[in-house]
GUMI-949233 format. One record per residue (C-alpha): residue in three letters; x, y, z. Coordinates in steps of 0.02 Angstrom, whole numbers, always signed. Example, Ala and Ser with C-alpha at 12.3 -4.5 7.8 and 13.67 -1.06 7.14 Angstrom:
2
ATOM  aa     px     py     pz
ATOM Ala   +615   -225   +390
ATOM Ser   +684    -53   +357
//
This chain:
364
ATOM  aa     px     py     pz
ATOM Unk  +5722  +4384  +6240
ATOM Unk  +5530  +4377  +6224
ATOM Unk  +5455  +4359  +6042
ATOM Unk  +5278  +4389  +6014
ATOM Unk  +5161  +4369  +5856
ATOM Unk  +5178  +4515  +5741
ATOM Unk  +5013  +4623  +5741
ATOM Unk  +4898  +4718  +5869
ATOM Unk  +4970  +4673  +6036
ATOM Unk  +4849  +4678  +6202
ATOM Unk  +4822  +4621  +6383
ATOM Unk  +4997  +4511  +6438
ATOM Unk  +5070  +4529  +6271
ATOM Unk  +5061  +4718  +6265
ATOM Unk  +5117  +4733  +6464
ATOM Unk  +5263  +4632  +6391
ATOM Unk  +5321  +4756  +6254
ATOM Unk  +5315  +4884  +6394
ATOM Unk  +5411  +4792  +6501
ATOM Unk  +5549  +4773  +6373
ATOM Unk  +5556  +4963  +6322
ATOM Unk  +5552  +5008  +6504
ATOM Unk  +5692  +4875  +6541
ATOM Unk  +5810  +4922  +6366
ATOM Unk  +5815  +5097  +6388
ATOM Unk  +5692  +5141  +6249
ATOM Unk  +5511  +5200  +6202
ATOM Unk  +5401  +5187  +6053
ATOM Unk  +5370  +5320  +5946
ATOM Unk  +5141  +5344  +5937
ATOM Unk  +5088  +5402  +5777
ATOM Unk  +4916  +5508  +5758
ATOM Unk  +4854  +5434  +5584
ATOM Unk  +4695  +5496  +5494
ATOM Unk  +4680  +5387  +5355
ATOM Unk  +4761  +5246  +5266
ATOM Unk  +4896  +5333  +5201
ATOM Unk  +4963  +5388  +5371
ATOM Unk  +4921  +5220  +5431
ATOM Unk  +5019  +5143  +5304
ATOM Unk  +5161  +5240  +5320
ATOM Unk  +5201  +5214  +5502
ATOM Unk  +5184  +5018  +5482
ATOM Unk  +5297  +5039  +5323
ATOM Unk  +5424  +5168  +5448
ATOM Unk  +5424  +5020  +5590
ATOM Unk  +5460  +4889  +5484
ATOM Unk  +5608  +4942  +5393
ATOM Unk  +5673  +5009  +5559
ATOM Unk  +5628  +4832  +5654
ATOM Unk  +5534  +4927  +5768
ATOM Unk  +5380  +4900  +5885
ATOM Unk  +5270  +5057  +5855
ATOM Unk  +5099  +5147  +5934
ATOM Unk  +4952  +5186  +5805
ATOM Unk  +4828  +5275  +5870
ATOM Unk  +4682  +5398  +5838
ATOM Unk  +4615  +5563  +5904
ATOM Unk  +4428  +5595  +5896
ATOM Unk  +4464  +5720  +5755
ATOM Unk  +4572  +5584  +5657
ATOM Unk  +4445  +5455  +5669
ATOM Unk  +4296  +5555  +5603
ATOM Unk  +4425  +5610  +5459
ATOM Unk  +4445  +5429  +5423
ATOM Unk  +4265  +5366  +5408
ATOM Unk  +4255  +5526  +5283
ATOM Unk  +4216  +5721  +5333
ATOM Unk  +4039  +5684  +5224
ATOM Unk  +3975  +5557  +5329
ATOM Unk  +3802  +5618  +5404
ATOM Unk  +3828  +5602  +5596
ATOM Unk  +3985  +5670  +5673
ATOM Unk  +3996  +5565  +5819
ATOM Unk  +3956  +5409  +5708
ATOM Unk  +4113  +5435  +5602
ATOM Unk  +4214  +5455  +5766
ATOM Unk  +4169  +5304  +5810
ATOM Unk  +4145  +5208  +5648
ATOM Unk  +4285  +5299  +5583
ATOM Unk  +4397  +5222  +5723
ATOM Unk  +4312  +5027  +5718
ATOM Unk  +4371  +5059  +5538
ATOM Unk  +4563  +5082  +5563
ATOM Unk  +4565  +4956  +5677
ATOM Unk  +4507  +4826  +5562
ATOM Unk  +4639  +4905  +5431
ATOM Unk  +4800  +4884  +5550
ATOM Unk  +4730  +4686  +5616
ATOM Unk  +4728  +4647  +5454
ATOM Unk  +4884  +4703  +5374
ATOM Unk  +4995  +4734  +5523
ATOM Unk  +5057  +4555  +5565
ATOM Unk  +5109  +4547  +5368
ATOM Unk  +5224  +4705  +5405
ATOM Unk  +5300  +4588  +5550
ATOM Unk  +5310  +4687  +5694
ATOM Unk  +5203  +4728  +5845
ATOM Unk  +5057  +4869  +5845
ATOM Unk  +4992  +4936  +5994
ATOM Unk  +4832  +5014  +5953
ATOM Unk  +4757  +5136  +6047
ATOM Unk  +4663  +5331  +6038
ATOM Unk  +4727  +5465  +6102
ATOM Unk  +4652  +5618  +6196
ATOM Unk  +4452  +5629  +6246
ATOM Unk  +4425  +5736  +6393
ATOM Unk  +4271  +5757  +6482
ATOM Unk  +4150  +5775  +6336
ATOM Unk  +4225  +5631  +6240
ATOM Unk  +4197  +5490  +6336
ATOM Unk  +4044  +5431  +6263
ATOM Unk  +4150  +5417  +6117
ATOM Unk  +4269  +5295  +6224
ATOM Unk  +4108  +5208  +6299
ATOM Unk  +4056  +5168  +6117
ATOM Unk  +4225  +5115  +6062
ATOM Unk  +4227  +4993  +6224
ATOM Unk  +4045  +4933  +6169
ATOM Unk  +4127  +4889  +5975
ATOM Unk  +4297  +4813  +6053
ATOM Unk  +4179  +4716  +6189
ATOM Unk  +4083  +4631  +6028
ATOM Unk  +4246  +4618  +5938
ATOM Unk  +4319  +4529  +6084
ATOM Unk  +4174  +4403  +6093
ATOM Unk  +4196  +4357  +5928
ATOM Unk  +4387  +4333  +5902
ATOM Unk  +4444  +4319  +6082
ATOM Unk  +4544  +4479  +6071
ATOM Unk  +4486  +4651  +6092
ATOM Unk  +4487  +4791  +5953
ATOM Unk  +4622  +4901  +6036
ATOM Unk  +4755  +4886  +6153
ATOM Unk  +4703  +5038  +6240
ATOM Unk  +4611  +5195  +6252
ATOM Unk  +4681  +5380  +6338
ATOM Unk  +4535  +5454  +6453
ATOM Unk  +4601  +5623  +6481
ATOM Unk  +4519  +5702  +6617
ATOM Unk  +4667  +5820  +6663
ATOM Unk  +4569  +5973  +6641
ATOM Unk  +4465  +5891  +6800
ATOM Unk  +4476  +5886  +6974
ATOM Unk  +4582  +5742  +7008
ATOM Unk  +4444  +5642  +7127
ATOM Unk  +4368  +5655  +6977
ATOM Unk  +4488  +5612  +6849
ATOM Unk  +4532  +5455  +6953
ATOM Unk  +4354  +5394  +6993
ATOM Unk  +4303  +5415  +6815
ATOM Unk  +4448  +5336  +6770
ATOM Unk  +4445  +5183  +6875
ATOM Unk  +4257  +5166  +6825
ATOM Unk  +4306  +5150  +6628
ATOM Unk  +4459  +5026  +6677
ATOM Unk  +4336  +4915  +6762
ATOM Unk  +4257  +4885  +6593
ATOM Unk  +4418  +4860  +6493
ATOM Unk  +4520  +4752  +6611
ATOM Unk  +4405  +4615  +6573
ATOM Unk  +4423  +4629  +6379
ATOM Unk  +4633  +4629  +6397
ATOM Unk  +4642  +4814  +6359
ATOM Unk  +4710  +4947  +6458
ATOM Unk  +4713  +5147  +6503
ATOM Unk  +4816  +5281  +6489
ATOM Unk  +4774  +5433  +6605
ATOM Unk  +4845  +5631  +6592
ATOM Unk  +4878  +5708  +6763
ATOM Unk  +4929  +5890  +6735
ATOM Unk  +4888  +5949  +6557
ATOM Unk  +4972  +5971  +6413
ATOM Unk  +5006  +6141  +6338
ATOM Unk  +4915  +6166  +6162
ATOM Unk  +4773  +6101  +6058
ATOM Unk  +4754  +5958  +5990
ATOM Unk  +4589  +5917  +5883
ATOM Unk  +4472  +6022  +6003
ATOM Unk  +4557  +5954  +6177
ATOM Unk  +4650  +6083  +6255
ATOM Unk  +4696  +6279  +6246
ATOM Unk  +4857  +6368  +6243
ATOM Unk  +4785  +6466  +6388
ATOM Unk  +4843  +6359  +6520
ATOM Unk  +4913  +6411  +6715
ATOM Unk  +5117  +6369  +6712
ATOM Unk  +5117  +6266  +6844
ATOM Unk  +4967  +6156  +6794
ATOM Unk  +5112  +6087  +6640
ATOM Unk  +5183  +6011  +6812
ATOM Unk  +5122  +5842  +6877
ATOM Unk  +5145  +5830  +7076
ATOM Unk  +5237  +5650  +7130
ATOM Unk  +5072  +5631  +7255
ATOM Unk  +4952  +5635  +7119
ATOM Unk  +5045  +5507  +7016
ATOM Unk  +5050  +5395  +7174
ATOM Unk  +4857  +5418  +7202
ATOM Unk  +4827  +5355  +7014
ATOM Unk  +4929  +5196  +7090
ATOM Unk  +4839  +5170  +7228
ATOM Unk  +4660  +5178  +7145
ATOM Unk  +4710  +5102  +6970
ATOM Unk  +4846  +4966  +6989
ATOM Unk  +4726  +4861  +7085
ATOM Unk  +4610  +4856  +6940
ATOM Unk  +4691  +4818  +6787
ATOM Unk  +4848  +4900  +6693
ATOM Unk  +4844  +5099  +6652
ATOM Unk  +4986  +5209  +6590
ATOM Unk  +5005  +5390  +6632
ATOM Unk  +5026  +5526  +6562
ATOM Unk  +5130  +5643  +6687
ATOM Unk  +5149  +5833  +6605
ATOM Unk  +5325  +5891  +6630
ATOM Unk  +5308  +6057  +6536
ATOM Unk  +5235  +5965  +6375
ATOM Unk  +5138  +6065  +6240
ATOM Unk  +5073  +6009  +6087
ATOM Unk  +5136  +6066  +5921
ATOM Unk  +5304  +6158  +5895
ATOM Unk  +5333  +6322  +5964
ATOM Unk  +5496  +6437  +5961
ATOM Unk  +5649  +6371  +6065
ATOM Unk  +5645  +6413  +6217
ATOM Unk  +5452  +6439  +6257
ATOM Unk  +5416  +6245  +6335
ATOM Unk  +5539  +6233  +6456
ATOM Unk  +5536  +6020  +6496
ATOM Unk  +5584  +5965  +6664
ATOM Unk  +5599  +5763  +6659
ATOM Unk  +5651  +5764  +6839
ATOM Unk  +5435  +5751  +6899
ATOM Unk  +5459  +5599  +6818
ATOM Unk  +5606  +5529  +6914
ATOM Unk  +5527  +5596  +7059
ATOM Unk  +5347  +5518  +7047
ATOM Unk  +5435  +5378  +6994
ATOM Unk  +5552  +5379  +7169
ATOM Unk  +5379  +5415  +7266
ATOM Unk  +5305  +5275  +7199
ATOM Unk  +5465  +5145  +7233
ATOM Unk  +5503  +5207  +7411
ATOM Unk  +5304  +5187  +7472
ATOM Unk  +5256  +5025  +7405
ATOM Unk  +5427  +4924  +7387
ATOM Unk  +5398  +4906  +7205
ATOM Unk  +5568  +4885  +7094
ATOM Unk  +5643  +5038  +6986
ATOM Unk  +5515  +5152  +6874
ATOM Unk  +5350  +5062  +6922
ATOM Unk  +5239  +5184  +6824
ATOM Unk  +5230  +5138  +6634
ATOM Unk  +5242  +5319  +6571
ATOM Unk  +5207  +5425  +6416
ATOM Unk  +5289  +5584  +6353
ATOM Unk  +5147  +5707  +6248
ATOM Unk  +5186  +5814  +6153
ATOM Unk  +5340  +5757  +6067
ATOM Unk  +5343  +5842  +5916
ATOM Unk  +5486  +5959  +5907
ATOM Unk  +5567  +5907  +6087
ATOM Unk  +5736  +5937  +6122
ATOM Unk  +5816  +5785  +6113
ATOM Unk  +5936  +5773  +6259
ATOM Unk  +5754  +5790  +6371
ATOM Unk  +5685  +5651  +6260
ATOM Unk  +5840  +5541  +6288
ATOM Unk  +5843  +5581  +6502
ATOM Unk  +5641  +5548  +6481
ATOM Unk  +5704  +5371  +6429
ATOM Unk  +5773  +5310  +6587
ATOM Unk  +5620  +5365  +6710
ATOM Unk  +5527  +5231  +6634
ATOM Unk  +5459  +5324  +6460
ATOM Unk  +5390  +5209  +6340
ATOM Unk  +5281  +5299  +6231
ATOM Unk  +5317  +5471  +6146
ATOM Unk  +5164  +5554  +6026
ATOM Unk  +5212  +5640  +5879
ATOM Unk  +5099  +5710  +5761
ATOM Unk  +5155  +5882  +5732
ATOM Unk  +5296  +5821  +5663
ATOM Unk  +5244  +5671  +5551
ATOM Unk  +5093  +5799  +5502
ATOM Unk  +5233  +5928  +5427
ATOM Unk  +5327  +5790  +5351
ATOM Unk  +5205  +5718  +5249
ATOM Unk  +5139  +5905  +5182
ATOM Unk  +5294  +5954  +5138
ATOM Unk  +5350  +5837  +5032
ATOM Unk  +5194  +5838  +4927
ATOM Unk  +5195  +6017  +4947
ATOM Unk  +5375  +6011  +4848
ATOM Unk  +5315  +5903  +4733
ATOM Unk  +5163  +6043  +4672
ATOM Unk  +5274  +6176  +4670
ATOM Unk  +5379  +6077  +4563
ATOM Unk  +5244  +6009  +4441
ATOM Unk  +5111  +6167  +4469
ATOM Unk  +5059  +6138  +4283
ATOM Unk  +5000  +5968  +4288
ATOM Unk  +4886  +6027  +4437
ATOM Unk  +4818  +6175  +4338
ATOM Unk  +4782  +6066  +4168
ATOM Unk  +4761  +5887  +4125
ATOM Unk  +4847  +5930  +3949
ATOM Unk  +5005  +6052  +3965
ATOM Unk  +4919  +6193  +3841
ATOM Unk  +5086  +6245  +3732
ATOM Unk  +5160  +6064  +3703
ATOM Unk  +4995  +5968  +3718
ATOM Unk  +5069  +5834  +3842
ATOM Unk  +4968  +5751  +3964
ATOM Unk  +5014  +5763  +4130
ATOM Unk  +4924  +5616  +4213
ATOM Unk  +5072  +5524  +4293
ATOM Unk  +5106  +5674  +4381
ATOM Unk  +4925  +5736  +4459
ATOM Unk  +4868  +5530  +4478
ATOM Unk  +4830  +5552  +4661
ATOM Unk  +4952  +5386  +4688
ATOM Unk  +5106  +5483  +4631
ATOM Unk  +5077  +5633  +4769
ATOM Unk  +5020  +5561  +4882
ATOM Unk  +5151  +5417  +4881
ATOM Unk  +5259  +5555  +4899
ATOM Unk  +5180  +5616  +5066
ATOM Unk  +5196  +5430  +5134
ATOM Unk  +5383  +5407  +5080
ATOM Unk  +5412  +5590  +5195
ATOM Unk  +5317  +5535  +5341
ATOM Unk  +5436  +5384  +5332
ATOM Unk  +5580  +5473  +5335
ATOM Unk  +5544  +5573  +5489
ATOM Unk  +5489  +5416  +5575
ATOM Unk  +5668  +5345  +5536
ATOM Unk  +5720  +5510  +5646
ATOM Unk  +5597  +5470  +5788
ATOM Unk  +5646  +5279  +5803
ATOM Unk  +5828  +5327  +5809
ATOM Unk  +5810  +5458  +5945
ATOM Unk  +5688  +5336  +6064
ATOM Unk  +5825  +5198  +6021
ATOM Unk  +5695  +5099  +5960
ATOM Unk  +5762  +5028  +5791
ATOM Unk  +5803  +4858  +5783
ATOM Unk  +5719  +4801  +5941
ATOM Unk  +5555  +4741  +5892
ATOM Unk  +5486  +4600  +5988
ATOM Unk  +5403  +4510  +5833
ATOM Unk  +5472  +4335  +5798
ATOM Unk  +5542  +4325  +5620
ATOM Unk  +5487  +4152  +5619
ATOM Unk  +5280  +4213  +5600
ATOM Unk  +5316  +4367  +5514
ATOM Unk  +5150  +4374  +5415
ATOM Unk  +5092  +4179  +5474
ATOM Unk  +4959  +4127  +5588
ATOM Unk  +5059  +4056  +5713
ATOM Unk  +5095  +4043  +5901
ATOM Unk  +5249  +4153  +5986
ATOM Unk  +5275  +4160  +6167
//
């Protein structure tokens, strides 16, 4: 089996790990994180599951990280992202598994923010010989597809040279998600067409190495069973289209499922073998983490009304000490990660060596 170094993965390492999921049935659960705590918590979730995982970062998420007070909103987008992925080089390889890195949505209006992100990895890259991130998601679904491609192909020009690679949306994805989308969307735009996934073959493969994003009924968020109605067969079908006109072997497209959160998970499981490898939650791991500290409030609502309990005179400090709460939120986000590795069979199939787990070595 292949073994890589633990840490962010990128350029023939990270087509590797996507081989491997594609070729063992499974796909990697991809995180939305806004700040160290969520980031911490999926690298603590994927190693005790021995798990491969995705960390990435909406524009929203990033300008949360580098601090809702900073003084220019697109600077803490992009600082805010440069920032996390400094955090996850330099702690991920000691957590001893592999990190693909990447952001997720920016439609039309957000690609400057990509353009600047490529500008920071394309400095990174010249001084450490690696880029910043694995990969960033143009999402131009919303667009004509001439469009969508062209602009598409134009930004994978400048990352194929730095190792990195793109992940495209064709059809959208129902909801909103930090400012990209609506949940007033035409039915049978949630429906990617076979052709258009072979176009996105035609014009990108030749350049460097995208993913896509094919909607199958997808929404963001959770909604009352019954109201996203998944189809996974566009997938086998683009997938077929794909095979049958250029001769390529089984599931050539390297495909991601949005809009995870709250899927039914016999559709997750048939996603799996039409060449899935990447499922976003956020919803979910969102919930998770707010919950448990919500508990925890409701339990202790005195401590977080007074620093001295006013009929007994105790001091509550262990309990309203932002590391005990918050700890709390981490520990819940874990434990619905443990649920999401589990149903994308991912557990236990990490491609890190355990030789270099947190040493500066060399893995094939």
């Amino acid at each position: 089996m292949t073994q890589l170094k633990p840490g962010v993965v990128h350029g023939a390492a990270y087509k590797q790990l996507v081989a491997a999921c594609k070729a063992g049935g499974y796909a990697l659960p991809a995180v939305n994180i806004v700040g160290t705590n969520s980031l911490n918590a999926v690298l603590e979730a994927a190693a005790k599951n021995k798990s491969d995982v995705v960390i990435q970062l909406s524009n929203g998420g990033a300008e949360f990280y580098a601090g809702k007070g900073f003084p220019d909103s697109f600077d803490a987008k992009v600082l805010g992202a440069v920032s996390a992925a400094q955090h996850v080089h330099l702690l991920a390889e000691h957590y001893g598994v592999c990190v693909v890195l990447h952001t997720d949505h920016a439609n039309k209006k957000l690609v400057p923010w990509v353009e600047a992100l490529i500008d920071h990895g394309a400095h990174y890259f010249k001084e450490h010989g690696k880029p910043l991130f694995s990969s960033h998601m143009i999402d131009l679904s919303e667009e004509d597809i001439e469009y969508n491609l062209s602009e598409s192909a134009r930004i994978l020009k400048r990352l194929a040279p730095l190792g990195m690679s793109i992940e495209i949306e064709l059809g959208v994805t129902g909801g909103e998600e930090d400012g990209v989308g609506s949940d007033e969307i035409d039915n049978d735009k949630l429906y990617t067409q076979p052709e258009d996934c072979l176009k996105a073959w035609d014009m990108l493969s030749p350049i460097g190495h995208f993913s896509l994003a094919a909607s199958f009924g997808n929404v963001h968020g959770v909604y009352k069973p019954g109201n996203v109605q998944l189809r996974p067969e566009i997938l086998k079908n683009s997938q077929a289209l794909v095979q049958k006109t250029h001769g390529t072997a089984a599931n050539p497209l390297d495909l991601v499922f949005h809009g995870g959160s709250g899927s039914e998970k016999e559709k997750i499981e048939e996603s799996l073998t039409y060449g899935v490898f990447k499922m976003n939650i956020d919803t979910d791991t969102q919930f998770a983490f707010a919950h448990d500290v919500g508990k925890f409030v409701f339990e202790n609502d005195k401590a977080f009304k007074h620093q001295i309990d006013p009929d007994t005179g105790a001091p509550y400090k262990k309990l309203y000490d932002p590391r005990k709460w918050l700890r709390l939120g981490e520990e819940g986000m874990v434990t619905r990660l443990d649920e999401a590795f589990a149903d994308l069979k991912s557990a236990g199939k990490s491609l890190a060596c355990g030789s270099c787990e947190g040493k500066k070595v060399s893995c094939g």
